[in-house]
N, C-alpha and C positions, 0 to 999 in steps of 0.2 A: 752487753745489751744496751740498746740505745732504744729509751722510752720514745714511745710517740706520743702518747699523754702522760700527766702527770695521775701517778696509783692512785684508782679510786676502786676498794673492796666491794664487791656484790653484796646485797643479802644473803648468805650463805648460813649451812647449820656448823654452832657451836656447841662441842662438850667437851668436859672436863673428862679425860682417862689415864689411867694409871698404864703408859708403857716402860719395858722392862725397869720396873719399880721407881720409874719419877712419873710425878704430874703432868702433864702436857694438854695444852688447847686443841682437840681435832677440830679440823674444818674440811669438810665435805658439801660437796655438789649436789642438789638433789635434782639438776637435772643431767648429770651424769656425764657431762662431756668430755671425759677426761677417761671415763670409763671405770669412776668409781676410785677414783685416784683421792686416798687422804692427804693432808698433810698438817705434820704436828708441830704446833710450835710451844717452845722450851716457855715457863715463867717471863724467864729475863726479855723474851723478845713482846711480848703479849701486846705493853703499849705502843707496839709500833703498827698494828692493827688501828689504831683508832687514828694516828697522823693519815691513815693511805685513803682520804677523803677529798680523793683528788683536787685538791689545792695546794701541793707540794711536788717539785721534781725532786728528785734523788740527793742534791745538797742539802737542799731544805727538810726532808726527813730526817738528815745527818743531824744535822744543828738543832731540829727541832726536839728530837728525840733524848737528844744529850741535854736540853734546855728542861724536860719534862722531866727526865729519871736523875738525872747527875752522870748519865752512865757515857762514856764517849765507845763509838760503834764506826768500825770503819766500812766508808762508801764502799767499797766490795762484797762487804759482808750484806749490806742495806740492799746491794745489787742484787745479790745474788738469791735474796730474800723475796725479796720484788720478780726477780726472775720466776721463782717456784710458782709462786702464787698465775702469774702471769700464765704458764706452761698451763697448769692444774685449772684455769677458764676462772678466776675466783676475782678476777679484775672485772670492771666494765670497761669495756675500752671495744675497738674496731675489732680486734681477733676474736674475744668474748664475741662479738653481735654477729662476725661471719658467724662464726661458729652453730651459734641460734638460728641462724635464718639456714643451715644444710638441712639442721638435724629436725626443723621444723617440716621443708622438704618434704625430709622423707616421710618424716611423722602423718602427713595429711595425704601425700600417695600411697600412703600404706593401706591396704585391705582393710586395715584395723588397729588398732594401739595394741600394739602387744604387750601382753603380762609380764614388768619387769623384773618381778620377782618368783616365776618361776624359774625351778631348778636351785636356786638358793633358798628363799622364804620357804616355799612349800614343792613338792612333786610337780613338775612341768608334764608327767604323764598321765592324762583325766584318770584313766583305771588306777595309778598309784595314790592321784590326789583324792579320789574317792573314798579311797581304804582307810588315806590319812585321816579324812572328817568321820567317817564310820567308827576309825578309832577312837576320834576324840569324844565321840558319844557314848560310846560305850565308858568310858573310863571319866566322863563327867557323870555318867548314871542317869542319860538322860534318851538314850537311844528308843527306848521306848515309850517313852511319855506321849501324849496327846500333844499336836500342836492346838495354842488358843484360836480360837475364833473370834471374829471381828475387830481385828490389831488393822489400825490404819498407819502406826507411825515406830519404829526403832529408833532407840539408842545401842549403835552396836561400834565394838572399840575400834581404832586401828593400831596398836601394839601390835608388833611381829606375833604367830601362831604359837613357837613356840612358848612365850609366855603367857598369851592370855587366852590359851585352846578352851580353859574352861568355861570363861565367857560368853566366846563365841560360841561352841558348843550349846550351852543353856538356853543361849538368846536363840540363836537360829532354826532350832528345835521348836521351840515356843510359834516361831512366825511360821513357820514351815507352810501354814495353809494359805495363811497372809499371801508371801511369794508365789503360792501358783495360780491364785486367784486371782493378782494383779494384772491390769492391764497396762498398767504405767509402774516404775518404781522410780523416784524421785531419788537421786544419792546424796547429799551433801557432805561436803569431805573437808578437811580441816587441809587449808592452804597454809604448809609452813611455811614456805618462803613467800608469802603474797604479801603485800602493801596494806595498810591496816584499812578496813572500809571498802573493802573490794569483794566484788566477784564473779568468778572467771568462768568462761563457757570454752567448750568445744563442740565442733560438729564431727569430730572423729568418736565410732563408735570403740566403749573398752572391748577389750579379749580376754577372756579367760581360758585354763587349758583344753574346756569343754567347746569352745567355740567363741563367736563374739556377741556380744549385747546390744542390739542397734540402738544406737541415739536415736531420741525421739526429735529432728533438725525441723520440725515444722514448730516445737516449742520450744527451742534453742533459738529462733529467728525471732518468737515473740519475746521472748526475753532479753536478746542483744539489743530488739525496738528500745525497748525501756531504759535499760542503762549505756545506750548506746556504743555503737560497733565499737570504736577503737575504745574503750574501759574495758567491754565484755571481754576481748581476746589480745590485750595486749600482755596480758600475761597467762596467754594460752600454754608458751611452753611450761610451764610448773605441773602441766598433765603429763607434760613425756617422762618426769620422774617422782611425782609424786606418789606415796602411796596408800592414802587413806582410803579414795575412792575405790583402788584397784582391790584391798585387802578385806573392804567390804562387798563387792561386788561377786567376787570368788564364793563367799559366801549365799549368794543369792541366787549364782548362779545352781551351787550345789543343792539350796533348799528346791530348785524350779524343778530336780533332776534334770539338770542339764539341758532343758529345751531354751530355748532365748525368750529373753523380756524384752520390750521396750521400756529403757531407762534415761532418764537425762542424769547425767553428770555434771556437780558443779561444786565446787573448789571457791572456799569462802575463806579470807582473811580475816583477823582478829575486828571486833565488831566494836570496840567501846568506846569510840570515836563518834561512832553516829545512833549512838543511845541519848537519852535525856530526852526533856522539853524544849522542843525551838529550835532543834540542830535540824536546818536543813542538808547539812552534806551529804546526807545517806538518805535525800529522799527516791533517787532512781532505785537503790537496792530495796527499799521497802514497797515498791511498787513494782519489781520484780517479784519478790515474795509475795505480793497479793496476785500475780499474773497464777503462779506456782499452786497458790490455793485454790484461784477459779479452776484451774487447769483438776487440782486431784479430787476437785466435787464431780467433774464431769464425765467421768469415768472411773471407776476402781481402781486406788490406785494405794499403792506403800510406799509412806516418805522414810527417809531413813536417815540418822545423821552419823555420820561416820567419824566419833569423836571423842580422845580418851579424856582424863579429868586430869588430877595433878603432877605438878613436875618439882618433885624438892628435893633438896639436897645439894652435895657439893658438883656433883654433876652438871648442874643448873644453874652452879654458883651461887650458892649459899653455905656460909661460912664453917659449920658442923654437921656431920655424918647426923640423922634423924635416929634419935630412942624408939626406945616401944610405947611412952606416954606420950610423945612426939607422933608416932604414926596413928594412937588411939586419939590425940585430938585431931589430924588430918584426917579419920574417918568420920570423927564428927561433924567436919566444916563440910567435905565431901555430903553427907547426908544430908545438912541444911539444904546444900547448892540443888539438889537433885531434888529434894521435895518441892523446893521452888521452881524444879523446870513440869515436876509432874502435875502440878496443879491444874494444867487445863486453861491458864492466864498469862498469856507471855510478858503481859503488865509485868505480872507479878512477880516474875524473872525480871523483866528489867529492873524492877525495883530491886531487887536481891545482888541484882551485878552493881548498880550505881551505890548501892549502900554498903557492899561489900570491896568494890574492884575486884582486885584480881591479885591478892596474897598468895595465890599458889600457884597459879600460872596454869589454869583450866585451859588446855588448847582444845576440846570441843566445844565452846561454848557458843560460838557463832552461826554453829550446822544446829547443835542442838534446839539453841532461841530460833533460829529460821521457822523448824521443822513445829516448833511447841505455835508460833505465829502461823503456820500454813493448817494445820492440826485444832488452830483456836477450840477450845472447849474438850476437844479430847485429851483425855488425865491418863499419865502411865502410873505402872509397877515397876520398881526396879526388881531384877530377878537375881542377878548376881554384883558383888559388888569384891572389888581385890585391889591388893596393892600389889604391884611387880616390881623384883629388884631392877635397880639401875644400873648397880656395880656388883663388884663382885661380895662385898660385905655388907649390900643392903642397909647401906647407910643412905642411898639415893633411891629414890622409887617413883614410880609412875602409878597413878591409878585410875581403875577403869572399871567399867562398870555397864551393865545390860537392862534394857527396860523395854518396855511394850506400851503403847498409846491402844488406845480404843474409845468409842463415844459413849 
């Protein structure tokens, strides 16, 4: 293979898993181009992840690599490494960016964004996907409960269904009235792969198996106003394979019985860049979020933030599988975190994020503070609160947790 740049890795997602009983780094695509193609690399090769920052050709990762570990690594081997990666879209380079501007294409001639995780995640058949949430209500115990009244705002997870059904379940029962009452639902979705300080618009409406959700593009264009067109959608593709907004959506869909909302979609990267006093960098995204709040006083509308809480463990890269006194103090940081977003003060949040950062690696917390700042003065209840294994021995976990806003 004959580089035409020199390897520079994407943002891409990293985890730690255990294939046929060794350790290994996945790195996967979330925007799929490859069609969902992993590829895992052993311990020994790991640091040569962090050389491919495009400022080395292929000798120079040789020398440099050997210079960093002790370990000598033949150009072949570096080739062919570089190849994979290459093949699998996980470079930025010319093939990567055709690649993005087809599948973008099609993405925006499309009727709609289709559901990329039906058929895998859940039932791609609405009468099966029906049965499924019907299921999970009944075996949460929740099937016939009352939904509340006057919920202007969610915290609802994006964890796959099968883990965090009970969740969902609890929460979306609760809003049920919320959702069909809306005339607007506001999504905010936790952008994994986003740039820290960003947030990302489409004018393609989501789909779910029931049909599609129209974007509301007449508030999608006052929002692009603000933080301007090329921020707003330069990293628009991150919708073609995200899944935070889409596995919240499904659920919205289902609480509406199936008739369509008007919903904006938007896809918010890690936020603690432009918190504090006196940081102007994130004043366009704060002045999108107040566009966002004029917008849900003017009409009935349900903000929702589509965002789980922690990520620990060796999964995550931290150095020991997590205890049971280990997970009962992660439940207790978790409940600080959450009473500070319930309070009705997104001050008060900020204050709890700048005081605390980010020890656990909360990936809702930028949909969540948006939605607590659009919401200003409306306080939630959490309803459900869980830890979901990561691995298979639950030494890794993710947690996530369900809440309702109201004034």
């Amino acid at each position: 293979m004959q580089l035409e740049e020199n390897a520079r890795l994407r943002r891409i997602d990293m985890k730690w898993i255990v294939y046929e009983g060794r350790q290994v780094l996945a790195l996967t695509d979330s925007l799929r181009l490859s069609g969902g193609q992993t590829i895992l690399v052993p311990p020994p090769l790991v640091p040569l992840l962090a050389l491919c920052d495009g400022t080395r050709n292929l000798p120079e990762l040789q020398s440099d690599f050997n210079l960093r570990t002790g370990q000598s690594i033949p150009e072949d081997q570096i080739r062919a490494f570089v190849d994979g990666l290459d093949k699998a879209f996980l470079l930025q380079n010319r093939r990567y960016r055709e690649a993005v501007a087809q599948a973008m294409d099609r993405y925006r001639s499309a009727p709609h964004r289709p559901p990329r995780l039906a058929g895998a995640g859940y039932p791609s058949d609405p009468v099966q996907l029906s049965a499924a949430f019907d299921g999970y209500l009944q075996q949460a115990e929740v099937a016939d409960a009352a939904a509340w009244e006057g919920v202007a705002g969610v915290i609802s997870p994006h964890i796959d269904y099968h883990r965090g059904w009970r969740t969902y379940a609890a929460t979306w029962q609760a809003a049920r009235s919320a959702v069909q009452a809306a005339e607007l639902i506001i999504i905010l979705g936790t952008d994994h792969a986003g740039l820290p300080g960003t947030m990302t618009l489409t004018r393609q409406s989501y789909g779910t198996p029931w049909g599609p959700l129209p974007t509301d593009v007449d508030l999608v264009d006052r929002l692009a106003s603000a933080l301007g067109d090329e921020a707003a959608f330069a990293q628009e593709p991150h919708h073609l394979g995200e899944h935070s907004i889409e596995l919240a959506s499904t659920w919205v869909h289902y609480a509406a019985g199936g008739e369509p909302k008007f919903v904006l979609p938007v896809l918010c990267g890690s936020h603690d860049a432009i918190l504090g006093a006196g940081s102007d960098s994130g004043q366009s995204i704060w002045d999108a979020v107040d566009i966002m709040a004029r917008a849900a006083r003017q009409r009935r509308t349900l903000v929702v933030a589509a965002g789980d809480l922690s990520h620990m463990g060796p999964v995550f890269g931290d150095a020991s599988p997590l205890e049971e006194a280990d997970k009962a103090q992660l439940e207790a940081l978790d409940g600080e975190w959450l009473e500070a977003a319930c309070t009705g003060d997104s001050a008060a949040l900020t204050a709890h994020i700048l005081s605390r950062r980010d020890p656990t690696r909360i990936c809702g917390s930028a949909p969540i503070h948006y939605m607590a700042h659009i919401l200003q003065g409306a306080t939630g209840q959490v309803l459900t609160y869980e830890q979901c294994p990561a691995d298979d021995t639950f030494g890794s976990l993710v947690s996530i947790a369900g809440a309702l806003f109201s004034d």
